[in-house]
C-alpha atoms as a printed R data frame, in Angstrom:
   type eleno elety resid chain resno       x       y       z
1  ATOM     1    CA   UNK     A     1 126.781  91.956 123.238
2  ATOM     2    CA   UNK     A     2 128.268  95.199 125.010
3  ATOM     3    CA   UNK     A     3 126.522  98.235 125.834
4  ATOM     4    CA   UNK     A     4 128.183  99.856 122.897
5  ATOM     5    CA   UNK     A     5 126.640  97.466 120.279
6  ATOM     6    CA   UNK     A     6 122.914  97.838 121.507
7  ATOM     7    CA   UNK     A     7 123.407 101.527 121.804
8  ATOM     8    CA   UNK     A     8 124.071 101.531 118.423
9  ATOM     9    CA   UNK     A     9 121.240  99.158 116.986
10 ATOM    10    CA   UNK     A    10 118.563 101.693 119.473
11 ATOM    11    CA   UNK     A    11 119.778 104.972 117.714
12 ATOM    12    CA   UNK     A    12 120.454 103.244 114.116
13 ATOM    13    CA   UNK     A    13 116.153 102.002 114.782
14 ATOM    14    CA   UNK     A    14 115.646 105.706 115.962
15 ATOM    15    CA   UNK     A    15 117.096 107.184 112.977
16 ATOM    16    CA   UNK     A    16 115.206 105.041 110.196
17 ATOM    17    CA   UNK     A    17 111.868 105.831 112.375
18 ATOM    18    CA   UNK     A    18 112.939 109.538 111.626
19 ATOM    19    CA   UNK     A    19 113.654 109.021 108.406
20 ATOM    20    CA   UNK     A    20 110.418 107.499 107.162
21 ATOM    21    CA   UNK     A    21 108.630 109.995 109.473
22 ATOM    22    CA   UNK     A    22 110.534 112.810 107.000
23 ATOM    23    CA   UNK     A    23 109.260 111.427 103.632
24 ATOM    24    CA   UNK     A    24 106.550 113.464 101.895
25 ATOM    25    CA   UNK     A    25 104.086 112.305  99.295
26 ATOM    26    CA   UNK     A    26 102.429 108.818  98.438
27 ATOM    27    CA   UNK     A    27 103.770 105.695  97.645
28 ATOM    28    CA   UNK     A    28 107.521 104.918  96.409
29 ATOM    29    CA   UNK     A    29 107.252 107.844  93.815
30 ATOM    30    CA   UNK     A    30 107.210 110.486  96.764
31 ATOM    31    CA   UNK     A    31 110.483 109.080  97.930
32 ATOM    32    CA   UNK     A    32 112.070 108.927  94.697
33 ATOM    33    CA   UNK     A    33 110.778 112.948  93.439
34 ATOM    34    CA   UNK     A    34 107.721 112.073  92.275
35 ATOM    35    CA   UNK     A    35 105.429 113.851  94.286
36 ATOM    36    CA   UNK     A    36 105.662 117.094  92.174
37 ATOM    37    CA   UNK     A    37 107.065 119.326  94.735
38 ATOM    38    CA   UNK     A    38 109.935 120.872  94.566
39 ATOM    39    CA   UNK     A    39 113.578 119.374  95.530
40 ATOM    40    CA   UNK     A    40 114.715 121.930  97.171
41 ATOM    41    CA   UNK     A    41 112.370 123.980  99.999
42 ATOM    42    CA   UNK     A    42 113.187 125.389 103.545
43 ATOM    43    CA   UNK     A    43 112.322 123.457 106.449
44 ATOM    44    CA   UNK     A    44 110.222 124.924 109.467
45 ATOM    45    CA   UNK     A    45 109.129 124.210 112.485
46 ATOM    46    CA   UNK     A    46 108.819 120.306 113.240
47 ATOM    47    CA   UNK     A    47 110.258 119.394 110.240
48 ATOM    48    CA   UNK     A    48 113.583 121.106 110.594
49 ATOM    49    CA   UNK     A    49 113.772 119.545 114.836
50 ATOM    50    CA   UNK     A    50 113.638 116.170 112.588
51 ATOM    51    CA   UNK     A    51 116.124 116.865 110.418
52 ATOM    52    CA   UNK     A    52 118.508 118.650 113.121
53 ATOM    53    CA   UNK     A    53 117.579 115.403 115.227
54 ATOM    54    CA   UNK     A    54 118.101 113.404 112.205
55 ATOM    55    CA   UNK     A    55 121.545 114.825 111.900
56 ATOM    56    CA   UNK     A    56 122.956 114.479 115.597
57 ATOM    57    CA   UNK     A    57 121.625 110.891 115.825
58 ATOM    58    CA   UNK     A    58 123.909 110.332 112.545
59 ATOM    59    CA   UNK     A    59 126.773 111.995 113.985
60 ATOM    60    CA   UNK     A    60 126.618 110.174 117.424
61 ATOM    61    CA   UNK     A    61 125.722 106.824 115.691
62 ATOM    62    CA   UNK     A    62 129.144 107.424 113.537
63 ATOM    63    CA   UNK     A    63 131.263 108.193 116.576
64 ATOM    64    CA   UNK     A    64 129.073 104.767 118.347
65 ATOM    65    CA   UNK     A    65 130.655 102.805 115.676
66 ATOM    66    CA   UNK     A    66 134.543 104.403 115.596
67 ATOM    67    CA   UNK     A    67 134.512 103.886 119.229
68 ATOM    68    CA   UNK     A    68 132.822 100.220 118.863
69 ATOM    69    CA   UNK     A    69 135.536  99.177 116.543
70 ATOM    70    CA   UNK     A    70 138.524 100.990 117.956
71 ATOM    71    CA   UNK     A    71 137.526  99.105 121.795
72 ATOM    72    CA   UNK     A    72 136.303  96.011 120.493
């Protein structure tokens, strides 16, 4: 395994720790809109550094994987 590949499987662990931290409400029904609050909110304070973080571990885990298959 190359450096490349277990970059990618620490930020793709990183990003579903993230993810989960992000989810509101109880049970499968808050992650599926069933938690009665509304879909669409503003974000502040630590949850918008999540999603912000959330969005440039994406980005640099899609360029990981374009440069892990153009290389390998």
């Amino acid at each position: 395994m190359t450096l490349l590949h277990i970059a990618q499987i620490i930020i793709a662990l990183i990003v579903i720790v993230i993810i989960l931290a992000q989810v509101r409400g109880g049970g499968l029904g808050g992650i599926f809109g069933g938690s009665g609050e509304s879909a669409f909110r503003s974000r502040r304070g630590i949850e918008r550094t999540l999603f912000r973080f959330t969005v440039v571990l994406a980005v640099v885990f899609i360029v990981l994987s374009i440069l892990s298959v153009r290389f390998t």
